[in-house]
C-alpha positions in Angstrom: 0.0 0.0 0.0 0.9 3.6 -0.3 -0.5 6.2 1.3 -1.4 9.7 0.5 0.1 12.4 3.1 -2.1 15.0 1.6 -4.6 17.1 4.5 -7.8 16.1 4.5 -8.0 13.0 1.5 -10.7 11.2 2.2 -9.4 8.1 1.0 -5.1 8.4 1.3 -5.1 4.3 0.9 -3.5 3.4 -2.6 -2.2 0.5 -4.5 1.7 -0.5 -3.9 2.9 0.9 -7.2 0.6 4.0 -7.4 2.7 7.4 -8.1 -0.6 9.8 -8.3 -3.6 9.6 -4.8 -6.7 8.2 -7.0 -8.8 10.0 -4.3 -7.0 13.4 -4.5 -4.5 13.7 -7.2 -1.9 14.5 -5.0 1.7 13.4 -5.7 2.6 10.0 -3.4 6.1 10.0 -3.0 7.8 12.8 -1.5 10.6 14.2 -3.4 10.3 11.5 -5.7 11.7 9.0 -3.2 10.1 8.5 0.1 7.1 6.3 -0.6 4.3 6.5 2.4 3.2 3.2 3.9 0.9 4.5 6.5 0.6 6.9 9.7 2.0 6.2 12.5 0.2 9.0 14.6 -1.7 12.0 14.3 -1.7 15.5 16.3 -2.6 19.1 16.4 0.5 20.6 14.3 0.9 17.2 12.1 1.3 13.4 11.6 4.2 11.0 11.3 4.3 8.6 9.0 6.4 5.0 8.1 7.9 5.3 5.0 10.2 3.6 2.5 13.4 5.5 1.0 12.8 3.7 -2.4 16.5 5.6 -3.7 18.6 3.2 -1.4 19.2 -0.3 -2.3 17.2 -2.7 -0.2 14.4 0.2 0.4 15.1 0.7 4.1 12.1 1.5 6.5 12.2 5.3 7.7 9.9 8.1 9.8 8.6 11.2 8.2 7.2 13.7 10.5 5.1 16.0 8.8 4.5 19.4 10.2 1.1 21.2 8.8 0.5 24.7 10.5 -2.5 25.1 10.9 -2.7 29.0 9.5 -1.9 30.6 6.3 -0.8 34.1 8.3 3.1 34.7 7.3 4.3 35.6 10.7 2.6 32.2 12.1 4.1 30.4 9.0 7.4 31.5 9.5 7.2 30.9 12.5 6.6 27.2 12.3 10.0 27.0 10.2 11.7 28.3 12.5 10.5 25.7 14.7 11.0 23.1 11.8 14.4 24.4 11.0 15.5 24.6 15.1 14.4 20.8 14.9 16.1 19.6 12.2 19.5 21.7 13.3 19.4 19.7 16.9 18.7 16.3 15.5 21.6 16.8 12.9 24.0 18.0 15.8 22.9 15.3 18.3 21.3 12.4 16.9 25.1 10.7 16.2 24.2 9.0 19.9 23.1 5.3 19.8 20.0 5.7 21.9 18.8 9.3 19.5 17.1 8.6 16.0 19.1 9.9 13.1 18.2 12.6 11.3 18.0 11.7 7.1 16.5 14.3 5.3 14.7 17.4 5.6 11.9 19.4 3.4 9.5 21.7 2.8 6.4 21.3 0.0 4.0 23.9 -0.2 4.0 25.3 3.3 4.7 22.0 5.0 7.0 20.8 6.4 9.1 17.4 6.6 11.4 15.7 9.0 13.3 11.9 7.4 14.4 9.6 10.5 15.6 6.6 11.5 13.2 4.0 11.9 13.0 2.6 15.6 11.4 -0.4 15.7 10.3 -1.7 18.8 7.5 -0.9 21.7 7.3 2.2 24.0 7.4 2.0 27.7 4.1 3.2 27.3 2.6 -0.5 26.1 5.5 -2.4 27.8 3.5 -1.1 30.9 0.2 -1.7 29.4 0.9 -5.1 28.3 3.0 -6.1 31.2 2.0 -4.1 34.6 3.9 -1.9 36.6 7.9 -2.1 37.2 9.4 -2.9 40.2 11.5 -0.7 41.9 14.8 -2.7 40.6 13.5 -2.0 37.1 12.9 1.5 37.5 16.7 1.6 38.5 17.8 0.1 35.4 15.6 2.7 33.5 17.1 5.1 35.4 20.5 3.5 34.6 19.8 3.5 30.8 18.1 6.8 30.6 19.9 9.2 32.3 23.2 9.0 30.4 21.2 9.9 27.4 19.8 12.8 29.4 23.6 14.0 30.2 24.6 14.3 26.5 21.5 15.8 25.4 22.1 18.8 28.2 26.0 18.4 26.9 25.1 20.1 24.2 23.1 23.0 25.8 20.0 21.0 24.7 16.8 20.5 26.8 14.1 18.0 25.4 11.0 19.6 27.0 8.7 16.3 26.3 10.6 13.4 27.8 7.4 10.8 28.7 7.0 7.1 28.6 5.2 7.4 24.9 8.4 9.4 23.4 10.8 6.4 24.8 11.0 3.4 22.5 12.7 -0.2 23.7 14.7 -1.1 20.5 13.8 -4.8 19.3 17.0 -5.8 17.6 18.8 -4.6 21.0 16.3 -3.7 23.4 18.3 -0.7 24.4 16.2 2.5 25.4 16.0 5.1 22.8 14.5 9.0 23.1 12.5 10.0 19.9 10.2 13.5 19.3 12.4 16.4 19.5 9.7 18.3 18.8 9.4 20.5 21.3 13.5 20.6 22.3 14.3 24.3 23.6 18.4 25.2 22.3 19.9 27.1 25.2 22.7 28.8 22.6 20.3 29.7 19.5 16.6 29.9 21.4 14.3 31.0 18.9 13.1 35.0 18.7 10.0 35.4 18.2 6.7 37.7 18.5 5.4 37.5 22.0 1.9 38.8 20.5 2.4 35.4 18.8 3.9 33.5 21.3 0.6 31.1 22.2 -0.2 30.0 18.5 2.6 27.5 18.7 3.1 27.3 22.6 0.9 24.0 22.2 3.6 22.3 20.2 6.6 23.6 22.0 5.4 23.5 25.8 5.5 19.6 26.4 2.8 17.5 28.1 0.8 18.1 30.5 1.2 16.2 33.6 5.1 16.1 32.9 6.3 19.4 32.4 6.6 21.1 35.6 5.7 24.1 36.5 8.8 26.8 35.0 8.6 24.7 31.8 4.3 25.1 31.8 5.6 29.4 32.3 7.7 29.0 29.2 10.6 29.3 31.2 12.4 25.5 31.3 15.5 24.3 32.5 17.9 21.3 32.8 16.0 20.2 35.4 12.6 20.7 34.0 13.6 17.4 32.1 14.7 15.6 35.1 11.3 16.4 36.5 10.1 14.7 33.6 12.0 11.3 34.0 10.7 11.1 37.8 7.0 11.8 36.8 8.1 9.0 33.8 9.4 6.8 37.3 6.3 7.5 38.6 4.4 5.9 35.9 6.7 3.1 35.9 6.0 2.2 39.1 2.3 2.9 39.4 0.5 2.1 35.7 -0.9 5.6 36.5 -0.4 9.0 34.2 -0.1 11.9 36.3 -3.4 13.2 35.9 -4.8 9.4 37.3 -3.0 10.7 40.8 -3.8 13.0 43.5 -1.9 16.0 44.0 -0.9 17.8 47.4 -3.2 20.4 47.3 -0.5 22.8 49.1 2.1 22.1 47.3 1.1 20.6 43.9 3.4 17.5 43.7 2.0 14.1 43.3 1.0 12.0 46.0 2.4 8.5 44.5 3.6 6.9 47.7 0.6 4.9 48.2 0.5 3.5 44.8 4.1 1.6 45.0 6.6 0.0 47.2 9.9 1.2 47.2 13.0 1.7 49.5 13.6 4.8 51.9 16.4 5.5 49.9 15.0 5.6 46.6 11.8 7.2 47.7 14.8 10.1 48.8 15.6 10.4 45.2 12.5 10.3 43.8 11.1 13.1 45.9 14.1 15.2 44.7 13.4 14.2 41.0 9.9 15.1 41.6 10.1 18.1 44.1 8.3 21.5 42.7 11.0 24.3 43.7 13.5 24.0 40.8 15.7 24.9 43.1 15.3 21.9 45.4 15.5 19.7 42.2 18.4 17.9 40.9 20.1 19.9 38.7 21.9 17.3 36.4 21.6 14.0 35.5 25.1 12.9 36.6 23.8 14.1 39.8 20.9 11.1 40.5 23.5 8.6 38.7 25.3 9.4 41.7 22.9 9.0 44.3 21.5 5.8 42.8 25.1 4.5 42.4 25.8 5.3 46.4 22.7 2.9 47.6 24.8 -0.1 48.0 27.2 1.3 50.1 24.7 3.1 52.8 25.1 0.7 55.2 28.9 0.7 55.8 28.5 4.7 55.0 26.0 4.7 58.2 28.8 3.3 60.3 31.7 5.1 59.4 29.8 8.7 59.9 28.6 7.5 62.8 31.2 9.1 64.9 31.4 11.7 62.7 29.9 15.3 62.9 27.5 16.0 60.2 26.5 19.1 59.2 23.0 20.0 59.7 20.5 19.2 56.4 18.2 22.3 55.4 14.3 20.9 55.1 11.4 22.3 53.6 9.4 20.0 54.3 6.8 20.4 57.2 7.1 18.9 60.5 4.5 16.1 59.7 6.7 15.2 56.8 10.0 15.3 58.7 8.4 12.9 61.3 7.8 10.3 58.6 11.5 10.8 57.3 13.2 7.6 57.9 17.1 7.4 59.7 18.1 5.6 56.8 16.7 8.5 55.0 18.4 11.4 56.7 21.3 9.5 56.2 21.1 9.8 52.6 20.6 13.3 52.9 23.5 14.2 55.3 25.4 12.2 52.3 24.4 14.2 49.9 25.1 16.6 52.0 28.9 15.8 52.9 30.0 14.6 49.1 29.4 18.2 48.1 31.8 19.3 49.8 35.5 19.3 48.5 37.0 17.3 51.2 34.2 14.3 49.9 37.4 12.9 48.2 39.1 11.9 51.5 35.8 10.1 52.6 35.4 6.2 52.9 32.4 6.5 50.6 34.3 8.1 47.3 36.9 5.3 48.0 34.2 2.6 48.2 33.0 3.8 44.7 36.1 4.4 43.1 36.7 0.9 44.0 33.5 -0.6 42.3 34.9 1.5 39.3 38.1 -0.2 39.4 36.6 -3.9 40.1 38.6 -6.3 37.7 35.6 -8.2 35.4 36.6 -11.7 33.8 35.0 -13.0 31.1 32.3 -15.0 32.6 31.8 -12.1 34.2 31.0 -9.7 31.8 28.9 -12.4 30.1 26.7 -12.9 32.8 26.0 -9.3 33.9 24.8 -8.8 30.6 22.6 -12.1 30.1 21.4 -10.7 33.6 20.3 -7.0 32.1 23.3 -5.2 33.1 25.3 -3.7 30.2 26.5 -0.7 31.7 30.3 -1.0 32.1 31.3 2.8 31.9 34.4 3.2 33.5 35.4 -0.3 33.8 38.3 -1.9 34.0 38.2 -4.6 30.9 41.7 -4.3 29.8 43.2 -8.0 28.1 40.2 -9.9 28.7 39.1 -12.8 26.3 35.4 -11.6 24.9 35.7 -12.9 21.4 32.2 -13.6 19.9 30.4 -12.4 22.9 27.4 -10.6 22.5 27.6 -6.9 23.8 25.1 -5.2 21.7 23.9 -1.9 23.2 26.1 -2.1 25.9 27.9 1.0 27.7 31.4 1.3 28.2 31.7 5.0 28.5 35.0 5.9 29.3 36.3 2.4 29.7 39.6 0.6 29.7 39.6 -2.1 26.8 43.0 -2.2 26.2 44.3 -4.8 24.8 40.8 -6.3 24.8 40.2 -9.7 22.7 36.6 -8.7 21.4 36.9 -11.4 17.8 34.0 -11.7 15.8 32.2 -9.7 19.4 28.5 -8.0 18.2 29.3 -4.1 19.5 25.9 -3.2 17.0 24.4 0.1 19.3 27.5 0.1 21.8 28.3 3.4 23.8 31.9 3.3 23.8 32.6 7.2 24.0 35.8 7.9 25.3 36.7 4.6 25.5 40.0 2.9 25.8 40.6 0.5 23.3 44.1 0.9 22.0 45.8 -2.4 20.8 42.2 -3.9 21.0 41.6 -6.4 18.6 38.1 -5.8 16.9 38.5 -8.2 14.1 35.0 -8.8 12.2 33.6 -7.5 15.0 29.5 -5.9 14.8 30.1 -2.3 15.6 27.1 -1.2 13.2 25.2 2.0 14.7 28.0 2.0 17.6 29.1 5.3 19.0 32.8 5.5 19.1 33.0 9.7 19.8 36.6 10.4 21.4 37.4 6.6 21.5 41.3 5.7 21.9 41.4 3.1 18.9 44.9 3.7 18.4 46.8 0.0 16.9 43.3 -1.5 17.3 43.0 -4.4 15.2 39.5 -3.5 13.1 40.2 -5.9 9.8 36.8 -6.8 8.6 34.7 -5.4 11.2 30.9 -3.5 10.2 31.0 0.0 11.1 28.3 0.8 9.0 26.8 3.8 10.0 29.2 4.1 13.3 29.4 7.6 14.7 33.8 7.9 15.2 33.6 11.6 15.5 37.3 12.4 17.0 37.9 9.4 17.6 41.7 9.0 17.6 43.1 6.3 14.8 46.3 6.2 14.8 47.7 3.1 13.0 44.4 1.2 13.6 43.9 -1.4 10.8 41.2 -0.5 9.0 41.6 -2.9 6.0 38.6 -4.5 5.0 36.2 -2.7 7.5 32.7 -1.6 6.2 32.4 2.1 7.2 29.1 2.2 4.6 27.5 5.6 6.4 29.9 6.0 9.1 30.5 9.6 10.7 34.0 9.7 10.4 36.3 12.3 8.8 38.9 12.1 5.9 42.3 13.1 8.0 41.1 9.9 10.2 40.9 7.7 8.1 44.9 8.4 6.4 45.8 8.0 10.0 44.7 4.6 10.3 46.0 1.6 7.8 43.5 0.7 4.7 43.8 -1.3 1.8 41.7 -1.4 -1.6 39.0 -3.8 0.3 38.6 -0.9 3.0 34.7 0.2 2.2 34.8 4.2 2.6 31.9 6.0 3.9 30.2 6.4 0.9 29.5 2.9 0.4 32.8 2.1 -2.0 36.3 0.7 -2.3 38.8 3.1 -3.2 40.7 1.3 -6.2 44.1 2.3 -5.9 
């Protein structure tokens, strides 16, 4: 079938090979090459649609996102291309990331407006909790876990999503990695977009969020870093309840949501999700390295308990009132007067920073690493992996952010979706390994061994290849530059970016 993408066609359904809507006349395939299979969704400012990019061989699935203002006024119009233009600039400058949809191709015909994507195939946590009930609190950690780094290098980049919900957060079926999609209603913190204020609330609809999980200084027009942070809790929330915010009661005082009575969860984690969820901007986290942290110091509370004990610790400010501070838990002031301590510069000399910094440095072995991933836990960010024995192991859409993999045997090893930013993988041997998709940004791959391995459409942006053999590696699509690729070793079977073999 192909469909018709023209507003209001009574009939957009059409045979497979049909070039010309026999309802409407319209034209089918866009630009002569995308060819419309059906819609995917609807709203008030457009519709996205599943496509086929009939120019490429193999016709590979992809999203169009059409935006259709609804007004004919010019200031309105050019308005909405600012919008459509601010979109397609922040995809193009971010979406390099594993867990972000690539950006393909952008366009306007008459008046509207196109967006080409990546095509994420898989279910959103929305139906995951539909189909399968609420998470537990163990699995809301490991969302957290997965989410959260995406979060960091989407504010890296001075970008702030502004509709971050369980409906705009795909699990990835070949993978089943986490991936964030509509950037519709992203706000850039270097270029924000000037505009009329008289006009202001004709598109505020489309670039204010939802409802329910935009908090308050994002629903004033006026969001922040940790208006999406807000977001992931209310998102946590969900999770754990099977509720949408506006299913929940509210504190009529305050405004925050009264979700405690909906779900089980630990002192300590209730701590951070009041934080996450907590009105005053102010008393919100501020970053997303910042909960990582907290959620990463949980194990070691106990021992942390005992060796403050005898320690003098600083008094915690709380806003709460005093029936809320008689339901705080010890184990929960604890937490706090953690919190509380780590920020300060002497944090370093503490037993807690030494009781993470040795979890960093734990020494995997191959078994392992193989069985914390069978078991759901692929985030080895700062690991210490160097010489192990991974041949042919499956690692696909695993972390390993800042990692040591040097001297790593990872032979015939499927990499496809890996994080391995600023990873450390000089003399690594990568030979026919699956690093398809994989983000290598700022990687050490100097002497790697990469003969034969799929790097199609691996992001390698500064990623340092000095004397890395390259020869008969498939970089089909990769985002890599030219002065890279005369640093590393290639022969005439080397498959350049542009899908050929340089003859020489």
């Amino acid at each position: 079938m192909t469909y018709c993408t023209a507003t209001g066609c009574p009939k957009p359904k059409n045979a497979p090979n049909a070039r010309i809507c026999e309802t409407c006349g319209s034209k089918l395939w866009l630009r002569d090459r995308y060819r419309v299979l059906g819609a995917l969704g609807r709203g008030g400012f457009g519709a996205t649609f599943l496509a086929r990019d009939q120019s490429l061989p193999g016709y590979p699935s992809c999203v169009i996102k059409q935006l259709r203002p609804t007004t004919s006024a010019p200031n309105l119009l050019e308005m909405a291309r600012e919008l459509f233009q601010r979109e397609a600039n922040i995809l193009g400058k971010i979406g390099n990331h594993p867990q972000l949809p690539r950006l393909l191709d952008y366009f306007e015909i008459a008046q509207e407006f196109y967006l080409v994507q990546e095509y994420v195939s898989g279910s959103t946590l929305q139906k995951e909790v539909k189909h399968g009930g609420p998470f537990t609190e163990v699995g809301v950690k490991q969302f957290l876990s997965e989410i959260l780094p995406v979060v960091q290098y989407i504010h890296s980049h001075k970008i702030i999503h502004r509709d971050i919900k369980p409906a705009n957060l795909i699990r990835r079926e070949q993978d089943k990695q986490l991936v964030m999609i509509d950037f519709g209603a992203v706000k850039d913190k270097v270029n924000p977009p000037q505009v009329n204020p008289s006009d202001q609330t004709a598109l505020t609809a489309y670039a204010i969020g939802t409802p329910g999980y935009a908090p308050p200084e994002q629903m004033a027009m006026r969001p922040v870093y940790a208006s999406d942070l807000y977001a992931i809790g209310v998102t946590c929330v969900f999770l754990l309840t099977g509720r949408s915010p506006k299913d929940l009661p509210y504190d009529p005082r305050t405004g925050e949501l009264r979700w405690q009575n909906h779900a089980i969860v630990s002192d300590h984690f209730a701590t951070i999700m009041h934080k996450l969820l907590d009105i005053s901007v102010h008393s919100r986290y501020q970053m997303a390295e910042d909960v990582l942290r907290d959620l990463d110091m949980e194990p070691y509370l106990e021992s942390l308990s005992q060796n403050l004990a005898f320690a003098t610790i600083e008094p915690v400010a709380v806003t709460a009132t005093t029936n809320s501070e008689n339901r705080i838990s010890p184990s929960s002031r604890m937490a706090e007067a953690i919190r509380a301590r780590k920020d300060r510069r002497s944090h370093k000399n503490t037993s807690a920073y030494k009781g993470v910094e040795r979890r960093k440095n734990h020494k995997f072995t191959p078994q392992s690493v193989k069985e914390s991933y069978e078991k759901g836990r692929r985030d080895f960010s700062a690991q210490n992996l160097s010489n192990l024995d991974l041949h042919k192991q499956v690692l696909a859409g695993a972390r390993f952010t800042k990692a040591d993999l040097h001297g790593t045997n990872l032979l015939g090893a499927d990499l496809s979706h890996a994080n391995l930013s600023r990873t450390n993988l000089t003399q690594a041997t990568l030979k026919n390994a699956k690093l398809q998709n994989a983000y290598l940004g700022d990687a050490n791959l100097t002497g790697a061994d990469l003969r034969g391995a799929n790097l199609t459409k691996a992001s390698l942006e500064t990623a340092k290849l000095t004397d890395a053999n390259l020869c008969g590696a498939d970089l089909t699509g990769a985002t890599i530059s030219e002065e890279q690729i005369a640093a590393a070793r290639t022969n005439w079977s080397t498959v350049h970016p542009n899908g050929r073999r340089q003859f020489l």
